[in-house]
C-alpha positions as CSV (number, residue, x, y, z in Angstrom):
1,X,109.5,-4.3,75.3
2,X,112.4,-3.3,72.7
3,X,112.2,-5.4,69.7
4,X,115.2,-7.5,69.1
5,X,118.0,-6.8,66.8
6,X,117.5,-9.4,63.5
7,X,120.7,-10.3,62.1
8,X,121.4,-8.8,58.3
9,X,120.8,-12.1,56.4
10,X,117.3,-12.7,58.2
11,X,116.5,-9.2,58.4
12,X,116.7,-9.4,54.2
13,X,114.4,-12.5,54.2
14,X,111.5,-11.1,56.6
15,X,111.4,-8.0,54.7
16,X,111.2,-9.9,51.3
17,X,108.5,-12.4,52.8
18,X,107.0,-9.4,54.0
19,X,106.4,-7.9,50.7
20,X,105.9,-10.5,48.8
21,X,102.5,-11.3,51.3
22,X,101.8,-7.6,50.3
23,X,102.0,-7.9,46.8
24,X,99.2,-10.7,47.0
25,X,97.6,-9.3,49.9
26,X,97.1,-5.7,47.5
27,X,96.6,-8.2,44.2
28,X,93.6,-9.9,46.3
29,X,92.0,-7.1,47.3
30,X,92.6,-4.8,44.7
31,X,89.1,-3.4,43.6
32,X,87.7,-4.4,40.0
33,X,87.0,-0.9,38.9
34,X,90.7,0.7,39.2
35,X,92.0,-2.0,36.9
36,X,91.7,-0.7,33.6
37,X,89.0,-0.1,31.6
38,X,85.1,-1.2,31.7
39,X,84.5,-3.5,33.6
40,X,81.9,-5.5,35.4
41,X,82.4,-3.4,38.3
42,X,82.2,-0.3,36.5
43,X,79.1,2.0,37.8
44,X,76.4,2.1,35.2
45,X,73.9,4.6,34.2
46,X,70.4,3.4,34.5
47,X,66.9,5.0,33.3
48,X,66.1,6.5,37.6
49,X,70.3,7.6,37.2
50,X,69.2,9.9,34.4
51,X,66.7,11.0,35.1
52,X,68.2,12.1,38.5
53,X,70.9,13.7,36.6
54,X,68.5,15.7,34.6
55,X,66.9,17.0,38.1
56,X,69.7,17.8,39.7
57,X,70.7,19.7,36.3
58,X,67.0,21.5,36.3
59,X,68.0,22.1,39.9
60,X,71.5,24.1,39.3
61,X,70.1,26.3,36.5
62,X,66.8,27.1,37.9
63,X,68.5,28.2,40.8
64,X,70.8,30.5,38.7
65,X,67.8,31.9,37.4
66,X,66.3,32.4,40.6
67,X,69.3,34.7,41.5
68,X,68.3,37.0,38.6
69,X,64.5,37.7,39.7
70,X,63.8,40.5,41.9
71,X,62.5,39.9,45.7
72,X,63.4,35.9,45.3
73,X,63.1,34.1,48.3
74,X,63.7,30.8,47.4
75,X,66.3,29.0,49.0
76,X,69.2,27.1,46.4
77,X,67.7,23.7,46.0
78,X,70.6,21.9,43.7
79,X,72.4,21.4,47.2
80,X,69.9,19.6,48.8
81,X,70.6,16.5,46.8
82,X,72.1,13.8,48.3
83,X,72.1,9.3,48.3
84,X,72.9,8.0,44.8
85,X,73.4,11.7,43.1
86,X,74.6,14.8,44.3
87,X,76.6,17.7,43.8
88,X,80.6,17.5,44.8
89,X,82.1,19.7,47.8
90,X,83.5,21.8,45.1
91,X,81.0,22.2,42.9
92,X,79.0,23.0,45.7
93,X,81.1,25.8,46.7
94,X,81.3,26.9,42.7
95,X,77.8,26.7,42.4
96,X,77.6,29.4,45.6
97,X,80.2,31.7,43.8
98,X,78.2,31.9,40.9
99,X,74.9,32.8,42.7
100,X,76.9,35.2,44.2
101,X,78.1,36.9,41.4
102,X,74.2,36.9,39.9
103,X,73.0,38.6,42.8
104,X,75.7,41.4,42.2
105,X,74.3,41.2,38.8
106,X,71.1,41.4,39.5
107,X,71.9,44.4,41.3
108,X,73.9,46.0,38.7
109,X,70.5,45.9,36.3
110,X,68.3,47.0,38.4
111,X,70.9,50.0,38.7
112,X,70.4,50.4,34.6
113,X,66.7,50.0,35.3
114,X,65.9,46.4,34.3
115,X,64.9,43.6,36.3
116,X,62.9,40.7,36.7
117,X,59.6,39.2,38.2
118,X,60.0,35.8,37.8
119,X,62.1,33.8,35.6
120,X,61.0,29.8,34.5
121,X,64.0,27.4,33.3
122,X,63.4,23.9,32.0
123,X,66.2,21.5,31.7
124,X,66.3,18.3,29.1
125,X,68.6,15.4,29.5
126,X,70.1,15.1,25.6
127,X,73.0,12.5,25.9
128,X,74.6,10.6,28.2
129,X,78.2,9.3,27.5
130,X,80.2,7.4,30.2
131,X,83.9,6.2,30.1
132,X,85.0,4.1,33.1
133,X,83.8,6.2,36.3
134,X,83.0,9.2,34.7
135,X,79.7,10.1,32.7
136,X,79.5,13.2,30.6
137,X,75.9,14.4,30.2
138,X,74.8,17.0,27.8
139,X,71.3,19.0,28.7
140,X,69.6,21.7,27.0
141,X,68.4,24.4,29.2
142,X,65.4,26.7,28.0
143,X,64.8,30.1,30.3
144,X,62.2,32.7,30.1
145,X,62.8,36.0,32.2
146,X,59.9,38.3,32.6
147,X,60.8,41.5,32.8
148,X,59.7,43.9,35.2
149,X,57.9,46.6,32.6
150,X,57.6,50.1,33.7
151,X,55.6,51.0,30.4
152,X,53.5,49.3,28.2
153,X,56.0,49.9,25.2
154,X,58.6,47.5,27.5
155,X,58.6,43.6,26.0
156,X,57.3,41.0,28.1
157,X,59.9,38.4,28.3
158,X,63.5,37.8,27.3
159,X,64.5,34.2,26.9
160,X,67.1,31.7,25.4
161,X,68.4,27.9,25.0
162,X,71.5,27.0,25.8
163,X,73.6,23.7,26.1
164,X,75.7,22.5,28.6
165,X,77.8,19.6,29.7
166,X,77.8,18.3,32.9
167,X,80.4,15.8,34.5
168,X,79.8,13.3,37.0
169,X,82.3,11.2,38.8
170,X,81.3,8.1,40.8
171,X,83.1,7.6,44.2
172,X,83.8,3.9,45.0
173,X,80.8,2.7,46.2
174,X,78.8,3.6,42.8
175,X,77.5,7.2,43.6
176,X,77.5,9.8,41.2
177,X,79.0,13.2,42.3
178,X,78.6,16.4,39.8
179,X,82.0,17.9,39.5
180,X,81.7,20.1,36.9
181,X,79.3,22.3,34.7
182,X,80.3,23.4,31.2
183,X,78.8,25.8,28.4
184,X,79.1,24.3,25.2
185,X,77.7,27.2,22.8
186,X,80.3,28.9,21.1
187,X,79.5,32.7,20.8
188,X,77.8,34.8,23.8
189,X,77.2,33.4,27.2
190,X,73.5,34.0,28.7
191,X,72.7,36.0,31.7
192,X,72.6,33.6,34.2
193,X,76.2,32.1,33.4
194,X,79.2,34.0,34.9
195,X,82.3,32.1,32.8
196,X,83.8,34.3,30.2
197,X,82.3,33.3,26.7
198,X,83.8,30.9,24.1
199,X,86.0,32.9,21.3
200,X,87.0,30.8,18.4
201,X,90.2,29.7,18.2
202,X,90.2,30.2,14.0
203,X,90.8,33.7,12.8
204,X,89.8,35.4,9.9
205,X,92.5,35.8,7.0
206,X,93.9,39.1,7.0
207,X,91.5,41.6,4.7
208,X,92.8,43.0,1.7
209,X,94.1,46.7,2.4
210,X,90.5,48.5,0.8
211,X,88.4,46.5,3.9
212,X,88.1,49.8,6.2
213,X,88.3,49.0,9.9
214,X,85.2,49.6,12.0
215,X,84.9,52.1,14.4
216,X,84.5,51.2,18.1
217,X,81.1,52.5,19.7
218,X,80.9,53.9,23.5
219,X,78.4,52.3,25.6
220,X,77.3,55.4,27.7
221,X,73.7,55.7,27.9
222,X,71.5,58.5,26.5
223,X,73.2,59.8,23.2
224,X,72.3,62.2,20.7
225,X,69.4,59.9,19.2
226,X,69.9,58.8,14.7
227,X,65.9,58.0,13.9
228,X,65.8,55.4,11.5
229,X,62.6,54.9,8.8
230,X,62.2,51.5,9.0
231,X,59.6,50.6,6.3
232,X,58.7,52.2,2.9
233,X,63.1,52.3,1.7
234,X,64.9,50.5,-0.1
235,X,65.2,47.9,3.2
236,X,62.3,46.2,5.5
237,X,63.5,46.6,9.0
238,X,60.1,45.0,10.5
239,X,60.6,42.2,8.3
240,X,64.4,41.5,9.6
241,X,63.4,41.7,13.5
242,X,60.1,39.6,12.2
243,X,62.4,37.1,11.0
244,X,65.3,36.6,13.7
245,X,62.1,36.7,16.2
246,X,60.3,33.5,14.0
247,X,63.3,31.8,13.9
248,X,65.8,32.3,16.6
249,X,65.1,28.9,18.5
250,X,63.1,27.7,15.2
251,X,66.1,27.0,13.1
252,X,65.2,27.6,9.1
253,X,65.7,24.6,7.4
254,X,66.9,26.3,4.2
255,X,70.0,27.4,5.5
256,X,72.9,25.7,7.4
257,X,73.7,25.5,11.2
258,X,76.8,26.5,12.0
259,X,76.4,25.2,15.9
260,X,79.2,22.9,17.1
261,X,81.4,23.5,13.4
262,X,84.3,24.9,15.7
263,X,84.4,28.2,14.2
264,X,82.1,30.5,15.8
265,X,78.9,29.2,16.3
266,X,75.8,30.4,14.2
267,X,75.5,33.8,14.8
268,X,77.0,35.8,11.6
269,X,74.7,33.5,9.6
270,X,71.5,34.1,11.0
271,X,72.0,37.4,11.3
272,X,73.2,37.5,7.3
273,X,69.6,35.6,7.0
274,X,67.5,38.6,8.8
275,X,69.4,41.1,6.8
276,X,68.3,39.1,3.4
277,X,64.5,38.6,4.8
278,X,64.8,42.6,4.8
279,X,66.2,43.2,1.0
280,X,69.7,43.1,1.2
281,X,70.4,41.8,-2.3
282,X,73.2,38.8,-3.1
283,X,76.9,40.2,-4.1
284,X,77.7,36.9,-6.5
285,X,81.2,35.8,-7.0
286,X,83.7,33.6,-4.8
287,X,82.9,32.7,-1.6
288,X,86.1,34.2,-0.1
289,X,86.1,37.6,-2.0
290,X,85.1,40.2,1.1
291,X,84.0,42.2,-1.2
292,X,81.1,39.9,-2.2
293,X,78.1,38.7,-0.1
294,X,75.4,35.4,-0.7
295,X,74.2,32.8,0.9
296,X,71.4,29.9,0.9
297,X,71.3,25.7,1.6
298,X,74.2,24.9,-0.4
299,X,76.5,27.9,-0.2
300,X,78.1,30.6,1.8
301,X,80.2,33.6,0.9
302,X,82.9,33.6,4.1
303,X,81.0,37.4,4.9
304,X,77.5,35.7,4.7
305,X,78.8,33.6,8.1
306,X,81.8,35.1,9.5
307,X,81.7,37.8,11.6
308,X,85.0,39.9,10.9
309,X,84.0,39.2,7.1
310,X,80.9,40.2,7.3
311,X,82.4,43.8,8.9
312,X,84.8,43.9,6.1
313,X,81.9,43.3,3.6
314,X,78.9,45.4,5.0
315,X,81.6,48.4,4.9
316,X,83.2,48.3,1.9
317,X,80.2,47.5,0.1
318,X,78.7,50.9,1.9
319,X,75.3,48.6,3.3
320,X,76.2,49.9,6.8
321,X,77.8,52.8,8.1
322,X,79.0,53.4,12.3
323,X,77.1,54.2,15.0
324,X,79.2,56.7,17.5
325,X,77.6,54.9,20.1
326,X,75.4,51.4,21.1
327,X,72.4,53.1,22.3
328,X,71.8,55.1,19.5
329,X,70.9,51.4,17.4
330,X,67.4,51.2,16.6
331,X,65.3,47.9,14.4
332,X,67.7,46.1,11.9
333,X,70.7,47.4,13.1
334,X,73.5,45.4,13.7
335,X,75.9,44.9,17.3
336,X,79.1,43.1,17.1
337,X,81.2,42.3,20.3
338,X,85.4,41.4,20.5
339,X,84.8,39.3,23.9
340,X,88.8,39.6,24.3
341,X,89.7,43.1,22.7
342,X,92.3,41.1,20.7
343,X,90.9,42.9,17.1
344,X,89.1,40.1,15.9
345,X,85.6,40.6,16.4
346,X,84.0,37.3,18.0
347,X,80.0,37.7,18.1
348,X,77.8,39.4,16.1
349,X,73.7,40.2,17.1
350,X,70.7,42.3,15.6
351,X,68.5,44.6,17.1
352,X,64.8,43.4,17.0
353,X,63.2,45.2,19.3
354,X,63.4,48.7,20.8
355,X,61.6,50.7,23.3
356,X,62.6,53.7,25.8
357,X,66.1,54.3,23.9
358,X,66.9,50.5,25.0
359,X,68.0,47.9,22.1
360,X,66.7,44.3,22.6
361,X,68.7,42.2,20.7
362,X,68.1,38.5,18.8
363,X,70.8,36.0,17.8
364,X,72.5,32.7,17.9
365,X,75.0,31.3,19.4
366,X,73.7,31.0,22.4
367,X,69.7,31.1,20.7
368,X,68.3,34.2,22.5
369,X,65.1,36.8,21.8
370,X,64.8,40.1,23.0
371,X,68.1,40.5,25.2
372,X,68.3,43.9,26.4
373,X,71.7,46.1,25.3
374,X,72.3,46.3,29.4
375,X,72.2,43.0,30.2
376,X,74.8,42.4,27.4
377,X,77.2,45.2,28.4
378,X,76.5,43.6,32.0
379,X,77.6,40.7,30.9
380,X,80.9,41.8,29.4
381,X,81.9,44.9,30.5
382,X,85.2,44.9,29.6
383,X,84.8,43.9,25.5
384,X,85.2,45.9,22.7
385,X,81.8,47.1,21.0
386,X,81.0,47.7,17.3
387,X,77.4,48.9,16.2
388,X,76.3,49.5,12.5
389,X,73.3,51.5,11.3
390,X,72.2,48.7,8.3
């Protein structure tokens, strides 16, 4: 039937009744949560929510982990969550892209002759913060990777910590959905994370014109080999891998952490703290003269914790000299890494282990022992690299 033609005057007043009733109509059944901020409505998150967010956490990084080992067969099991907690579509399909790109570089290892034959991650639930619909949660994951030895002389195990945060967004009807995953260490990103690492955003101050520029070193394996004595000089080289091996999860009290200060992370500073548990002497003076070198619970020289400072320092003050190439480091030496090849050196790492012509480094920033020199150039294969016989 054809609807009848209204005239202009009553046409007006219908469609004003008519949204006037929707106004209400939307007003009445307008849910709680959308208008503003907490309310009763509001999801919550209770002791069983936590905890589920801490498994499903365990969940995505043990699976990561997974990827790396050689021969797993395990099946992903972060997707298999579901009810009250579970992963997003998206996530979903980010967490399958990142497994992905482990596998490849898994592969790309066992290509440089290292893998793994089993790998253990343990994830704990820190804090939980939530605003409205949204809770951020911030977990600590700990991973040991065994490796795969094909000689006695090989270590064991590589492992780190590292912290992340994890978002979850609750739909309308209260459940929580994880929609994103976040490293939150400044400095080097672990093996089983695929997002390019942190660089600080503060830069050093330009050096004076007597601070010599470092050398870059070529990562092509098997170069001419530079033996090293490592006891009975003027430095202990044992006791410097002896110390960033005692405390590289095991934080020493006497000096500062430099995690989380928005600058760098930790990793200039413990390194600085090795090279003193070996001899290396304090330079005394200002703390931003280059040229000088200290540090202990209540002070830092800017070269005891920054990393292009510490360059400028260690070369000027003649305590290091280049290597021509990465693989050619040996116990005590030092590797420093420009993540972004913008000239400002982001991350710096000492070599506490070596065996077969492989470097196993130790450092902060993310906390990690024994991390072979091929999963690192793995890892970024496109930075700058700058090695320095110490």
């Amino acid at each position: 039937m054809k609807s009848r033609k209204l005239s202009r005057s009553r046409r007006r007043v219908t469609i004003l009744t008519a949204t006037a009733a929707s106004v209400a109509a939307g007003v009445a059944l307008l849910p709680n949560w959308s208008a503003g901020a907490a309310t009763p409505s509001d999801p919550t998150v209770d002791a069983k929510t936590r905890a589920t967010f801490q498994k499903l956490a365990d969940a995505v990084f043990t699976d990561r982990t997974d990827a790396l080992v050689d021969g797993n067969r395990k099946k992903p099991t972060a997707k298999g969550f579901s009810g009250r907690v579970k992963m997003s579509s998206k996530q979903s399909s980010t967490e399958s892209s990142t497994l992905g790109t482990l596998t490849q570089r898994k592969n790309t290892l066992a290509k440089l002759g290292e893998k793994y034959s089993k790998g253990a991650t343990s994830v704990s639930l820190d804090t939980v913060k939530v605003t409205g619909r949204t809770a951020k949660a911030q977990v600590t994951e700990t991973t040991v990777l065994t490796y795969e030895k094909t000689s006695a002389k090989e270590p064991n195990t590589t492992g780190f910590q590292a912290h992340h945060e994890l978002t979850f967004k609750a739909d309308h009807s209260g459940n929580w959905q994880l929609s994103g995953v976040r490293a939150t260490d400044q400095g080097g990103t672990t093996v089983n994370q695929v997002a390019a690492p942190a660089v600080a955003t503060v830069k050093p101050a330009a050096a004076a014109t007597d601070m010599p520029a470092a050398p870059r070193a070529a990562t092509t394996r098997n170069p001419a080999a530079v033996p090293k004595v490592l006891t009975g000089g003027t430095y202990d080289y044992k006791a410097m891998a002896a110390y960033a091996e005692k405390h590289w999860s095991n934080y020493n009290p006497d000096y500062p952490n430099f995690n989380g200060q928005g600058a760098g992370g930790d990793c200039t500073n413990f390194v600085s703290q090795a090279l003193k548990a070996g001899g290396w002497k304090h330079a005394p003076g200002y703390v931003y003269d280059y040229t000088k070198w200290f540090g202990n619970s209540e002070i830092q020289s800017y070269s005891f914790v920054g990393v292009n400072e510490w360059s400028w320092f260690t070369q000027n003050a003649k305590r290091s000299t280049p290597l021509a190439n990465v693989y050619q480091m040996q116990v005590g030496d030092v590797l420093q890494v420009d993540f972004d090849r913008d000239g400002s050196k982001d991350h710096t790492m000492i070599v506490s282990y070596v065996a077969n012509g492989m470097p196993y480094l130790t450092y902060h920033s993310t906390n990690t022992y024994r991390r072979s020199l091929s999963s690192v150039l793995a890892s970024y294969s496109n930075a700058y690299y700058y090695a320095y016989r110490t």
